[in-house]
BATISE-509409 format. One line per 2 residues: number of its first residue (from 1); their letters; for each residue x, y, z of C-alpha. Coordinates in steps of 0.02 Angstrom, whole numbers, plus 50000, padded with zeros to 5 digits. Example, Ala and Ser with C-alpha at 12.3 -4.5 7.8 and 13.67 -1.06 7.14 Angstrom:
BEGIN
1) as) 50615/49775/50390; 50684/49947/50357 .
END
This chain:
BEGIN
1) xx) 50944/55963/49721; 50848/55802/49717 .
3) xx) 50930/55711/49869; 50881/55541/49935 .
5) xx) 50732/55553/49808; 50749/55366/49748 .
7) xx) 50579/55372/49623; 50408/55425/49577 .
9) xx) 50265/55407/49707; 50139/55421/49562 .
11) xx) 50028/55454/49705; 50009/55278/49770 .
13) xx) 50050/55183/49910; 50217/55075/49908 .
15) xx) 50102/54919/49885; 50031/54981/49743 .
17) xx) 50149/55075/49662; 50244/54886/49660 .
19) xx) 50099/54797/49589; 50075/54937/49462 .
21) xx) 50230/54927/49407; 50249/54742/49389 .
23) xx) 50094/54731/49310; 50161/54878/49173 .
25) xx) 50319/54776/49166; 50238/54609/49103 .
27) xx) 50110/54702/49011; 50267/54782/48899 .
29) xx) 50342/54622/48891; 50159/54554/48833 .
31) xx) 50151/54667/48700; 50312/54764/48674 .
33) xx) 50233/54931/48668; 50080/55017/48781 .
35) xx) 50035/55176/48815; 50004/55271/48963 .
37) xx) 50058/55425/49051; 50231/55516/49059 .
39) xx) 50269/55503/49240; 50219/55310/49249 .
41) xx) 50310/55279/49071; 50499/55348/49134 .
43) xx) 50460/55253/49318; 50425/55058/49191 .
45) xx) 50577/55101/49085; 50695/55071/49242 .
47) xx) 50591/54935/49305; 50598/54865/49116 .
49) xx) 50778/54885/49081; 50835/54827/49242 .
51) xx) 50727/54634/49192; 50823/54608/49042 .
53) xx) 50973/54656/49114; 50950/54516/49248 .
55) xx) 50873/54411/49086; 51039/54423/49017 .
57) xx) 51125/54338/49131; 51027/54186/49106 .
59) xx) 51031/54079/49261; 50933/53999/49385 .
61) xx) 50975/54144/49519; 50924/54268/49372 .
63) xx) 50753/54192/49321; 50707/54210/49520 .
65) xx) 50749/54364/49524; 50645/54379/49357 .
67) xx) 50506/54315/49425; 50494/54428/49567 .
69) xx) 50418/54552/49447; 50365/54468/49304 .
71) xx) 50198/54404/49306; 50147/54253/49214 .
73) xx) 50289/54112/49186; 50243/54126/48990 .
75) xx) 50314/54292/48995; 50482/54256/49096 .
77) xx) 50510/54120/48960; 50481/54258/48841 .
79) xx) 50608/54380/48934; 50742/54231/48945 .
81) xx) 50747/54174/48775; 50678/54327/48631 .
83) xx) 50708/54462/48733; 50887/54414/48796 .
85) xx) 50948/54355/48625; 50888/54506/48543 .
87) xx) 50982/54630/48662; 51147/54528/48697 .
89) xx) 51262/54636/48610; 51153/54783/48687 .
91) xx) 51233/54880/48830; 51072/54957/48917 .
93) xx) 50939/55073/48838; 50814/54933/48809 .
95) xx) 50661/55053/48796; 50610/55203/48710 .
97) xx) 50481/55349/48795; 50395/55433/48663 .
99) xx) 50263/55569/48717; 50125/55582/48620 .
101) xx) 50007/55726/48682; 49868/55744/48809 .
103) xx) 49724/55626/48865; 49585/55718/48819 .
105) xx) 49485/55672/48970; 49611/55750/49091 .
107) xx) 49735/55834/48990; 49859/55729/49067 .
109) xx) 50027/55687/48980; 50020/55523/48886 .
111) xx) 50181/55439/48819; 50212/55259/48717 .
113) xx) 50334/55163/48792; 50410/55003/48693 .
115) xx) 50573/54901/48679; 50687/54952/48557 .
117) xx) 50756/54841/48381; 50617/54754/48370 .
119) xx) 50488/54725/48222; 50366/54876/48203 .
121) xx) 50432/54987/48315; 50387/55170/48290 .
123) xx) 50550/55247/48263; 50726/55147/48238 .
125) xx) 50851/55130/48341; 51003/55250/48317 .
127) xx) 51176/55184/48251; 51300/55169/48362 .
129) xx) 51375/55351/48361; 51567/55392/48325 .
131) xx) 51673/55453/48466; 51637/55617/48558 .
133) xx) 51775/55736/48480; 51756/55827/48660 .
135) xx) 51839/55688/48756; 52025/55670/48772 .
137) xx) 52128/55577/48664; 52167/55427/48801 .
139) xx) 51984/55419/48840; 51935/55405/48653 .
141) xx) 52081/55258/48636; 52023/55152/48799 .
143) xx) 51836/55157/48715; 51895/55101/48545 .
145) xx) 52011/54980/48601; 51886/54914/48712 .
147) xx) 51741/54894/48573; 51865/54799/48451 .
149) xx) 51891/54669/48574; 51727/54650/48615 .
151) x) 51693/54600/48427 .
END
């Protein structure tokens, strides 16, 4: 069992694990898709969900938080305005890993990461799916009563 085991070390220090990681976060946000490898792809895709999350929320609190690991305020204006207008209605599951074979230099796993419902992305995003017919009949009630007053 994988107790207390928080995240990937990816084999770095915590100091520059961070800056790794916020750099990959405002690169993505820069360009919407990159690619690099598998470990360091799923590690970005919490870092990158969890900023428009906090972009969503759209205040002053929010864009400091924002700004803790975004780099570049061109790109936290980005991240406040495109990016939390086009996932508003969105409940999580901004980003999309898809792995794409082996570097050839050191056979190590490479993967495309990019936001999801956006222009040119590589695959589209699913519909929203119909209820699970393995969930009780209460359960399946509370979800569609809950997603018709949402609309």
């Amino acid at each position: 069992m994988k107790h207390r085991i928080a995240m990937r070390k990816l084999s770095r220090s915590s100091a520059h694990r961070k800056s790794l990681l916020r750099t990959m976060v405002s690169q993505l946000l820069r360009y919407e898709r990159i690619e690099t490898t598998v470990a360091k792809a799923k590690e970005l895709r919490r870092l990158a969900d969890k900023v428009v999350t906090i972009a969503k929320e759209s205040n002053l609190h929010a864009r400091r938080k924002a700004a803790e690991i975004v780099r570049g305020d061109d790109l936290i204006h980005k991240l406040f305005t495109t990016m939390a207008e086009r996932y508003k209605h969105r409940e999580g599951g901004y980003t999309r890993v898809l792995q794409t074979g082996q570097r050839p230099n050191d056979a190590a796993r490479m993967a495309i990461i990019e936001y999801v419902d956006r222009p040119g992305e590589l695959r589209p995003a699913r519909p929203p799916t119909k209820m699970n017919p393995l969930l009780p009949q209460a359960a399946q009630a509370a979800i569609s009563s809950s997603a018709q007053r949402k609309q």
